[in-house]
C-alpha positions as CSV (number, residue, x, y, z in Angstrom):
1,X,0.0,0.0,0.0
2,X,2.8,2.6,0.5
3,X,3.7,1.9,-2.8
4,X,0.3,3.0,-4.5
5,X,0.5,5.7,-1.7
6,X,4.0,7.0,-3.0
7,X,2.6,6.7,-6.8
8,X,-0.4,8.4,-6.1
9,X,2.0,11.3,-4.9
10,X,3.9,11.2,-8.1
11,X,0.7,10.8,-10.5
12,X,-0.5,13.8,-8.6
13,X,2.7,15.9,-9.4
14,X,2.4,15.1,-13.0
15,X,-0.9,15.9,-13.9
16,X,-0.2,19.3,-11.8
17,X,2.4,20.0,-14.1
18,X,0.4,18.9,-16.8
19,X,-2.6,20.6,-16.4
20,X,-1.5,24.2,-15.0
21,X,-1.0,25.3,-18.6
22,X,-4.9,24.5,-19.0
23,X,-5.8,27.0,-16.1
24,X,-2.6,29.6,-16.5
25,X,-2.9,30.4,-19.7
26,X,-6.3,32.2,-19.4
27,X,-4.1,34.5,-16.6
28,X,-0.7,34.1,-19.3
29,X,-3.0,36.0,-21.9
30,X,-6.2,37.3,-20.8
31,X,-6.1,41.1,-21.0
32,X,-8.4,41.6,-18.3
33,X,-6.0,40.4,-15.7
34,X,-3.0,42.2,-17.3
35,X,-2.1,39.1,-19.3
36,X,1.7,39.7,-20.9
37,X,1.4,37.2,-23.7
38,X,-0.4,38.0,-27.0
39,X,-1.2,34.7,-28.1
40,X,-4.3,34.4,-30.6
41,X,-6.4,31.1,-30.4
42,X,-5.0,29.6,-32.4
43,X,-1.8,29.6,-30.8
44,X,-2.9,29.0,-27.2
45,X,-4.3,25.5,-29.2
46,X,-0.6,25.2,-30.5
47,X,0.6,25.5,-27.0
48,X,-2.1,23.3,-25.2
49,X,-0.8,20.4,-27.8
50,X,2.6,20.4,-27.7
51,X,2.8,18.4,-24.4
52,X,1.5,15.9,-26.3
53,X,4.0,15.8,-29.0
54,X,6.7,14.9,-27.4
55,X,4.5,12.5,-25.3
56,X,3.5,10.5,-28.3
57,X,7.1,9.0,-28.7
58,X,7.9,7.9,-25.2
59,X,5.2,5.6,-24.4
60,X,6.5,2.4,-25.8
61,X,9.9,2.9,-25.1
62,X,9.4,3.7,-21.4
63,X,7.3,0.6,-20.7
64,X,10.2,-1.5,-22.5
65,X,13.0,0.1,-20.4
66,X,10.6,0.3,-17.0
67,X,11.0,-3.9,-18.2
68,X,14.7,-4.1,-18.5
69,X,16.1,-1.6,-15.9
70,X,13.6,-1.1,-13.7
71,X,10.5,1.1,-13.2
72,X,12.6,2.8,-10.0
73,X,15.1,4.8,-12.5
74,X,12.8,5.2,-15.1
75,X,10.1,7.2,-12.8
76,X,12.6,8.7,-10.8
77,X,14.8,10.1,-13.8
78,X,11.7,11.1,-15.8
79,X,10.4,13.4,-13.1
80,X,13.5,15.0,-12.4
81,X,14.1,16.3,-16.0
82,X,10.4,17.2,-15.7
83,X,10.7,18.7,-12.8
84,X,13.8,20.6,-14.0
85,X,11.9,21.8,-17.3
86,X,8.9,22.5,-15.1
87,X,11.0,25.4,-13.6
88,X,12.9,27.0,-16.7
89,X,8.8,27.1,-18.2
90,X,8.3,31.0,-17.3
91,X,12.2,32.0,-18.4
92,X,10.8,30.0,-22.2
93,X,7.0,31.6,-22.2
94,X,8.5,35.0,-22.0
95,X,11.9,34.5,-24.3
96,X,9.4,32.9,-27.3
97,X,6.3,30.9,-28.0
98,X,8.7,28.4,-30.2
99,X,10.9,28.4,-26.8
100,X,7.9,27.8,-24.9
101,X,6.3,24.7,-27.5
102,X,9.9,23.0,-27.3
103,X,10.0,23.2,-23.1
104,X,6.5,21.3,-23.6
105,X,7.0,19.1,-25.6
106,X,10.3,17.6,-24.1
107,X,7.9,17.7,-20.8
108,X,5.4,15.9,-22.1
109,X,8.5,13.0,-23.3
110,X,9.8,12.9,-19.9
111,X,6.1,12.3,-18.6
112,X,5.4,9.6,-21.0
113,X,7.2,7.6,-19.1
114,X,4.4,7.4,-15.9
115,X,1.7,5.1,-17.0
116,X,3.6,2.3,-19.0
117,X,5.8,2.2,-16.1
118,X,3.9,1.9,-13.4
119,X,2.3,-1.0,-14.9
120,X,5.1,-2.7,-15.4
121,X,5.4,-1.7,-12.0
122,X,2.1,-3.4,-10.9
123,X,2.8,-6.4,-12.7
124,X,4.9,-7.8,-10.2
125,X,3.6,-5.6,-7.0
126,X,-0.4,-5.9,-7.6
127,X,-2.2,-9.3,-6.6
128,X,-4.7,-10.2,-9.3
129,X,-8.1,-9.2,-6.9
130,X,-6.6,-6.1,-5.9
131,X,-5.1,-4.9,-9.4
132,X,-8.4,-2.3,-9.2
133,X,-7.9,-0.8,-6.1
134,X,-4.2,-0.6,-5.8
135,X,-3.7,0.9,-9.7
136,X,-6.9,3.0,-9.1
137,X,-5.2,4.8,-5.4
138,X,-1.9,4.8,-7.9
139,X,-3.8,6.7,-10.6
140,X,-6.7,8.7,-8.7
141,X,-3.3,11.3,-7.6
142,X,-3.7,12.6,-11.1
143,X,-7.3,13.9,-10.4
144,X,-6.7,15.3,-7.1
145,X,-3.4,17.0,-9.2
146,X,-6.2,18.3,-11.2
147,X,-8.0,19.8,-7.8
148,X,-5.5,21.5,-6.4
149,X,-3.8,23.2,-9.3
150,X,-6.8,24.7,-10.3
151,X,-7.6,27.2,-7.8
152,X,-4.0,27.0,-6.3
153,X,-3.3,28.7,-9.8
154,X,-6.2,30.9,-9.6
155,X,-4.7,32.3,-6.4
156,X,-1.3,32.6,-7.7
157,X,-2.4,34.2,-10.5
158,X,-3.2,37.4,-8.8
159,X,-0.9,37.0,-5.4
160,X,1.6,34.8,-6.7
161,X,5.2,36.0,-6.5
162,X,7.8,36.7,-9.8
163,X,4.8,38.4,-11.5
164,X,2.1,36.1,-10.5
165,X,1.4,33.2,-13.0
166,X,5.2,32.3,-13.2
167,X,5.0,31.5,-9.7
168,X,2.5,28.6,-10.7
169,X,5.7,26.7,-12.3
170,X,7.8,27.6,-9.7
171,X,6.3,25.5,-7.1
172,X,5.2,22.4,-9.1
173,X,8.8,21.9,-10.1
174,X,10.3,21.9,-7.0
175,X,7.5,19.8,-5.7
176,X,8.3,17.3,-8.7
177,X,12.4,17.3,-7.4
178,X,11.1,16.9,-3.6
179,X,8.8,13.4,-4.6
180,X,12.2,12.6,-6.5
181,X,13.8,12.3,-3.1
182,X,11.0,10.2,-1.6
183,X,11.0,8.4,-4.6
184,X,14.4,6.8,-4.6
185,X,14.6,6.7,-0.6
186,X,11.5,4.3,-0.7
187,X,10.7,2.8,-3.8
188,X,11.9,-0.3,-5.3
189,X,11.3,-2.2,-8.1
190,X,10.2,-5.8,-6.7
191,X,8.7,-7.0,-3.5
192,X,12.0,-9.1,-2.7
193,X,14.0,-6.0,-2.7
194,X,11.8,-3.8,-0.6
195,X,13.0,-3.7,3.2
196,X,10.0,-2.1,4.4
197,X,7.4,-5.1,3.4
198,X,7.2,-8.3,6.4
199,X,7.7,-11.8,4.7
200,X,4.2,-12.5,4.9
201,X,3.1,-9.7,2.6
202,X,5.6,-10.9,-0.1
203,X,4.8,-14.5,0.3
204,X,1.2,-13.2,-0.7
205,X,2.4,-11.3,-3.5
206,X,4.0,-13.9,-5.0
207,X,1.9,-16.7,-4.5
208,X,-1.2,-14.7,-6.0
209,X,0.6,-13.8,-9.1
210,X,1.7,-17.7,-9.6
211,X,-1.6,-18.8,-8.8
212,X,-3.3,-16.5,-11.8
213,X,-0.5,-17.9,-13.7
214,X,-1.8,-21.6,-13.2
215,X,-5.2,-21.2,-13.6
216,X,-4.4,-19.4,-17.0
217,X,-1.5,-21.2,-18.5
218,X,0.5,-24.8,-18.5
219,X,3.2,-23.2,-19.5
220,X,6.0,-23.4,-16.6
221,X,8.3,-20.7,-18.1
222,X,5.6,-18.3,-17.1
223,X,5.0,-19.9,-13.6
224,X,8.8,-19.2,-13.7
225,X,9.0,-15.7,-14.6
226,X,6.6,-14.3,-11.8
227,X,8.7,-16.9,-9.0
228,X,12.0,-15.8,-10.1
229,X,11.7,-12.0,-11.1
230,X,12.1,-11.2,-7.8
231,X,15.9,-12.1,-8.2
232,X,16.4,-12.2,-11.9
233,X,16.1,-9.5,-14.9
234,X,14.8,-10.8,-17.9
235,X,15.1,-9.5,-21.3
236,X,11.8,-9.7,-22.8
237,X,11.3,-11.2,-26.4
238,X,8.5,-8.9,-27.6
239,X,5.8,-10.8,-29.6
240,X,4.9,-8.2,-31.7
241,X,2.9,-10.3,-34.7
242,X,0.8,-11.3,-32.1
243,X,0.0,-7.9,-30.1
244,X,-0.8,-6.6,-33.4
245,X,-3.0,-9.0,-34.8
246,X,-5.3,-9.7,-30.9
247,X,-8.9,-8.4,-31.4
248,X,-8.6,-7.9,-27.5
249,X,-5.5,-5.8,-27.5
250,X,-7.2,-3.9,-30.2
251,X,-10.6,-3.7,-28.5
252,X,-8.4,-2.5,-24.9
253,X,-7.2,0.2,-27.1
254,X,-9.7,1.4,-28.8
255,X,-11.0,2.1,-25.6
256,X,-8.3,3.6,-24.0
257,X,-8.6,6.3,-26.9
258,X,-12.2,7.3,-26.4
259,X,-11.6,7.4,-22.8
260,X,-8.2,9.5,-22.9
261,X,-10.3,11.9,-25.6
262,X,-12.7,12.4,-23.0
263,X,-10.0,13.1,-20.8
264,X,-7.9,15.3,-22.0
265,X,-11.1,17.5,-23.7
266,X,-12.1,17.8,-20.4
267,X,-8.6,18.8,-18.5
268,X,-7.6,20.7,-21.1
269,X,-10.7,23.6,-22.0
270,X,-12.9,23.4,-19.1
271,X,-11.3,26.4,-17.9
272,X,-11.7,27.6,-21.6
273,X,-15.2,26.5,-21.6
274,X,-16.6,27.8,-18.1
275,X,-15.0,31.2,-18.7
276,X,-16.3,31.7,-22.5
277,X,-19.7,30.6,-22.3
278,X,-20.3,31.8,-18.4
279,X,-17.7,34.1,-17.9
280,X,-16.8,33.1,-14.0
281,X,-13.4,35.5,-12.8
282,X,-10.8,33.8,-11.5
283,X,-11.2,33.1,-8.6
284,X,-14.7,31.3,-9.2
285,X,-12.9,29.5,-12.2
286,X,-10.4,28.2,-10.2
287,X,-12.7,26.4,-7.6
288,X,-15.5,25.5,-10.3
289,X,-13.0,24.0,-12.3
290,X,-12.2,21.9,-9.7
291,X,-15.0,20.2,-8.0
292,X,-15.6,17.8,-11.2
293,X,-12.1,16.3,-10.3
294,X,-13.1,15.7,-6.5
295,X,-16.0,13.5,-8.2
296,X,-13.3,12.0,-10.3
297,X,-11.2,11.1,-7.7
298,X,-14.1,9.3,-5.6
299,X,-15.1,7.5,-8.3
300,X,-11.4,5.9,-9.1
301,X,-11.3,5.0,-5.8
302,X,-14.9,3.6,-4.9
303,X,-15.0,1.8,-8.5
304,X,-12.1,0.0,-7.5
305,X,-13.0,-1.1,-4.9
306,X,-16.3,-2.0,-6.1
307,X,-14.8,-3.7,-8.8
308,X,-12.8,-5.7,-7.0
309,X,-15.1,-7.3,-4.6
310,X,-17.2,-7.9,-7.5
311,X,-14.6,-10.0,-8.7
312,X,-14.0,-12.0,-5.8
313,X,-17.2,-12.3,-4.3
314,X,-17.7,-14.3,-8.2
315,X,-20.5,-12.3,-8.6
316,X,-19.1,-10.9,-11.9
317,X,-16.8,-12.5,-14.2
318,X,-13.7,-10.7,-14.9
319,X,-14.6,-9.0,-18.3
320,X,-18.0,-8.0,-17.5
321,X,-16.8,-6.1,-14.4
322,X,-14.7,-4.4,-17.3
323,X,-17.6,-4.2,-19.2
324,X,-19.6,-2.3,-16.6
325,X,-17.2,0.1,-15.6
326,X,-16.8,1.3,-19.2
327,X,-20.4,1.5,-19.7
328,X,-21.3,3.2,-16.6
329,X,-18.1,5.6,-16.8
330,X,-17.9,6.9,-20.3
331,X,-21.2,6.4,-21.2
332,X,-22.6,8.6,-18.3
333,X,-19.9,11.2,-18.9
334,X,-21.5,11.3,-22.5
335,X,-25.0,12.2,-21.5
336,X,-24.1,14.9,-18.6
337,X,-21.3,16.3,-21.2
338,X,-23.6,16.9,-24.0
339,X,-26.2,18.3,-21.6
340,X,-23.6,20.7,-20.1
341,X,-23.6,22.2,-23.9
342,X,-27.0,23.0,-23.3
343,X,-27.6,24.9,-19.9
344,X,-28.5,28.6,-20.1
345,X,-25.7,31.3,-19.2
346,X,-27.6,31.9,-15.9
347,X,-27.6,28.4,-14.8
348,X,-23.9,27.8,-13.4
349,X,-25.2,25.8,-10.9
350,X,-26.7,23.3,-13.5
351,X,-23.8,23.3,-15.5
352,X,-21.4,22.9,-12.3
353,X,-23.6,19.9,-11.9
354,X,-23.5,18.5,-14.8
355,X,-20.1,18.5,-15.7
356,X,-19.7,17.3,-12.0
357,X,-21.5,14.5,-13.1
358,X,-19.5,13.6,-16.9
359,X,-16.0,13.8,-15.3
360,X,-16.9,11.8,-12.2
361,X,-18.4,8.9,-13.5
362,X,-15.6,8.7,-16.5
363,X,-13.0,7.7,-13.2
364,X,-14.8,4.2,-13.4
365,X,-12.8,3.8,-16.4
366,X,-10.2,3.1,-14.6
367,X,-11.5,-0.3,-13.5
368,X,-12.0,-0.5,-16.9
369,X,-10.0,-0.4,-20.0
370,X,-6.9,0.4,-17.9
371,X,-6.3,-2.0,-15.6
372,X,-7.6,-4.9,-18.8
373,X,-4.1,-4.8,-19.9
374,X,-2.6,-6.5,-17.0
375,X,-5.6,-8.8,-17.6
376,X,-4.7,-10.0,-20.8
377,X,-0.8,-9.6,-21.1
378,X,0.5,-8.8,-17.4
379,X,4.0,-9.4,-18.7
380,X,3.6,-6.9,-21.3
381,X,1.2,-4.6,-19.3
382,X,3.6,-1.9,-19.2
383,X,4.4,-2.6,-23.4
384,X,0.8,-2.5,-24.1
385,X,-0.2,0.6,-22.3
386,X,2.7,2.4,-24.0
387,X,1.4,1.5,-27.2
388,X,-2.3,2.5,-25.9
389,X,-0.9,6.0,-25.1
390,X,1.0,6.5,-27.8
391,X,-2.5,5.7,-30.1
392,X,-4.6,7.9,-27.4
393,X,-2.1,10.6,-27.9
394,X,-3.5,11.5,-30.8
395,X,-6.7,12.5,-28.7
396,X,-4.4,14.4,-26.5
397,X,-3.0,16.6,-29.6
398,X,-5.9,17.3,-31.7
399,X,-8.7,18.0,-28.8
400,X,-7.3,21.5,-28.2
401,X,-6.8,22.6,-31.8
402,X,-10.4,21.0,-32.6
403,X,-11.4,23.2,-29.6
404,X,-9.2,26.2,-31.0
405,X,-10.9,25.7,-34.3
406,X,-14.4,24.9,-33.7
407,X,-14.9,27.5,-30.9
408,X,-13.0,30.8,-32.5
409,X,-16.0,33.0,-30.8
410,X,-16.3,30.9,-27.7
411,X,-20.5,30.8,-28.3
412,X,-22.1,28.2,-26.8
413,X,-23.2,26.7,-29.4
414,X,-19.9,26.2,-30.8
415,X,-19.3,24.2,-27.7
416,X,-22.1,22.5,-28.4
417,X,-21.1,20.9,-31.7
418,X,-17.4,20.1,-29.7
419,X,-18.9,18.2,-27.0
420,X,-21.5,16.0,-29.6
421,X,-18.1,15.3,-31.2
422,X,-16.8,14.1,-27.7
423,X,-20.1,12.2,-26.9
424,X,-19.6,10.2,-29.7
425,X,-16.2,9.0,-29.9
426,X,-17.0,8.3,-25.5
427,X,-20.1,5.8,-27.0
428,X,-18.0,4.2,-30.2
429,X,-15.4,3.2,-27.9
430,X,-17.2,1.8,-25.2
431,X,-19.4,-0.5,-27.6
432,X,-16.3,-1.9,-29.2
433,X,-14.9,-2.3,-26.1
434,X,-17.5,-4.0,-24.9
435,X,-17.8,-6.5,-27.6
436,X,-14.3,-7.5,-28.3
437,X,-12.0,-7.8,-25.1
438,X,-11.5,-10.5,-22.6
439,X,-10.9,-10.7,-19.3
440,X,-8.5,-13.6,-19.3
441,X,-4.6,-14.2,-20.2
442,X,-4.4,-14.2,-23.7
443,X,-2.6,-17.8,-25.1
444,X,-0.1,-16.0,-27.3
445,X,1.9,-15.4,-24.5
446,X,2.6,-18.7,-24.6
447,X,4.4,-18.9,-28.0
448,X,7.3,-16.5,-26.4
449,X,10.3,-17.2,-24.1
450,X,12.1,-15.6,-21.6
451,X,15.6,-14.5,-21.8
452,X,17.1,-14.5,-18.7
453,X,20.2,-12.1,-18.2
454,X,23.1,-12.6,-15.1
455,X,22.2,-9.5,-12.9
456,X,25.6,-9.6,-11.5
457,X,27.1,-9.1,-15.2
């Protein structure tokens, strides 16, 4: 549990550093609070992108090293350097907007690393009937990132030191460089090498992870590879034919795109959004924006939790608890998020509500689509998610320049036509999702072989 406790601290930091942009830029280049950047719309949707650039190309990779050396040095190295840009983001925004694209884009390659390796992470940490609630504490830090940068950056905005908004970037980078410390103090990468776990507890670990490994396979390589990773590195043989060709790994992804679109419309313009269409100040933006992303962050947790007794209670097969969580979660945030498009200028409350609503129930997802790749392939989890982010990065780049071209005027019913766009892709996914993927070990892992490498070498 410290583990998950110590991730959600780091998931939290990066989706602080992630998101301020979505909240500072309204302060970076609003005139009516002294903005000092003239960026058109079009540009503020360049900017709002670029993270994703450079996150597109580090998914993969990162889950493949996270295999080889470790998911320790990979987190801890990638947060540093992000930490590190996170700081130097002011001195770029001011110097140039080119400056400024580049520093996000190499932050959003550094962060790429956080998903794919804390699976492969959870692959050898997370017993099988707990994979829900211990990925979905690890995870859930991003939304409560999402709470507290919003009116933290609202405040700092107008009281914040070095000129205010600059002061925003400030403090999430050295809060980045402090988790660093705790990071590499208390993390390791395997329960055998973690002093601060009793026998007992990594006697359990184990033996739940062979177990699944028995019920699902009679191959004794993979028995093997959960019993002795503990004290061995292996060198992984990708099967890449196979990953390609699965309907299931297909199906897993496909919903991981409709749910990250959701996503990252969301985190990215509901500042935009709230303060076109209803004008709130600052102040009342910063809070608004936040309350959605309490909901989110109750909703990872409880559905996990739910989830999980589901599961071993037998009540639910493992797929159709995947099944339901993806129906409920992005199918609700579907309905509340198109309704949203349609509430009156003078009924913030309703709109509070309903957005309240679409990004609260969309954390179930996260019993859902993201925790069905240690289902299917937990020796590749952290491979496969890469792959599903560097796919769902696509949603991450184009949202805010679909937003920066759809909504030029900021009218309402511009927004309108965006979030049917979004309420679509949320329903698409979730059917094919819903029809094509398994809950189970899929038997092409059993046409690869592990490579075992001398540690001491």
């Amino acid at each position: 549990m410290h583990l998950a406790l110590l991730g959600f601290m780091g998931v939290m930091m990066v989706y602080a550093m992630r998101s301020s942009l979505s909240f500072s830029i309204v302060c970076m280049v609003n005139s009516t609070v002294n903005g000092t950047l003239i960026w058109p719309k079009s540009v503020q949707g360049s900017v709002l992108s670029a993270f994703f650039w450079g996150y597109t190309f580090s998914q993969i990779i990162s889950g493949y090293l996270a295999s080889l050396y470790g998911a320790k040095l990979v987190l801890g190295a990638s947060m540093l350097f992000a930490s590190l840009l996170t700081l130097i983001s002011p001195f770029a925004a001011l110097k140039s907007v080119y400056l400024f694209l580049g520093i996000r884009a190499l932050l959003g390659f550094f962060q790429g690393s956080t998903f794919p390796a804390f699976h492969t992470l959870w692959s050898v940490w997370a017993p099988p009937l707990e994979r829900s609630l211990l990925t979905g504490i690890n995870y859930a830090g991003g939304q409560l990132g999402n709470v507290l940068v919003m009116p933290l950056s609202g405040f700092l905005c107008k009281y914040g030191f070095a000129g205010g908004w600059p002061s925003i970037y400030y403090i999430l980078g050295f809060g980045g460089l402090m988790w660093c410390f705790l990071w590499f103090y208390f993390a390791s990468d395997t329960p055998s090498r973690n002093r601060r776990i009793t026998g007992e507890e990594r006697k359990y670990i184990e033996e739940s992870l062979k177990e699944t490994l028995i019920k699902n396979s009679s191959q004794k390589y993979l028995i093997k590879s959960v019993m002795k990773i503990s004290s061995t590195k292996f060198k992984f043989k990708i099967p890449w034919h196979e990953i390609c060709t699965s309907v299931p790994v297909w199906a897993t992804i496909i919903g991981h795109f409709a749910g990250d679109w959701g996503s990252y419309m969301m985190v990215t313009s509901l500042p935009l959004f709230m303060n076109d269409v209803f004008g709130f100040d600052l102040f009342s933006l910063g809070f608004l924006s936040a309350i959605p992303y309490i909901a989110y962050f109750a909703s990872i947790n409880i559905g996990g939790i739910v989830c999980d007794k589901l599961r071993s209670a037998e009540i639910l097969s493992t797929i159709a608890t995947r099944r339901l969580a993806m129906c409920l979660g992005l199918g609700c945030q579907a309905i509340f998020l198109i309704l949203s498009g349609y509430c009156g200028c003078n009924q913030e409350t309703l709109v509070v509500v309903f957005l309240t609503l679409s990004i609260g129930m969309s954390g179930l997802q996260y019993a859902g689509f993201v925790v069905n790749y240690l289902d299917i392939a937990p020796n590749f989890a952290g491979t496969l998610l890469g792959i599903g982010n560097t796919l769902s990065c696509l949603a991450g780049s184009l949202c805010p320049l679909l937003v920066g071209w759809l909504t030029p005027n900021g009218t309402k019913e511009e927004w309108q036509l965006v979030f049917w766009i979004t309420g679509a892709i949320l329903i698409i996914g979730t059917l094919i999702f819903s029809i094509f993927a398994k809950g189970n070990i899929q038997q092409w892992l059993e046409k690869f072989q592990l490579i075992t490498i001398d540690k001491n070498r």
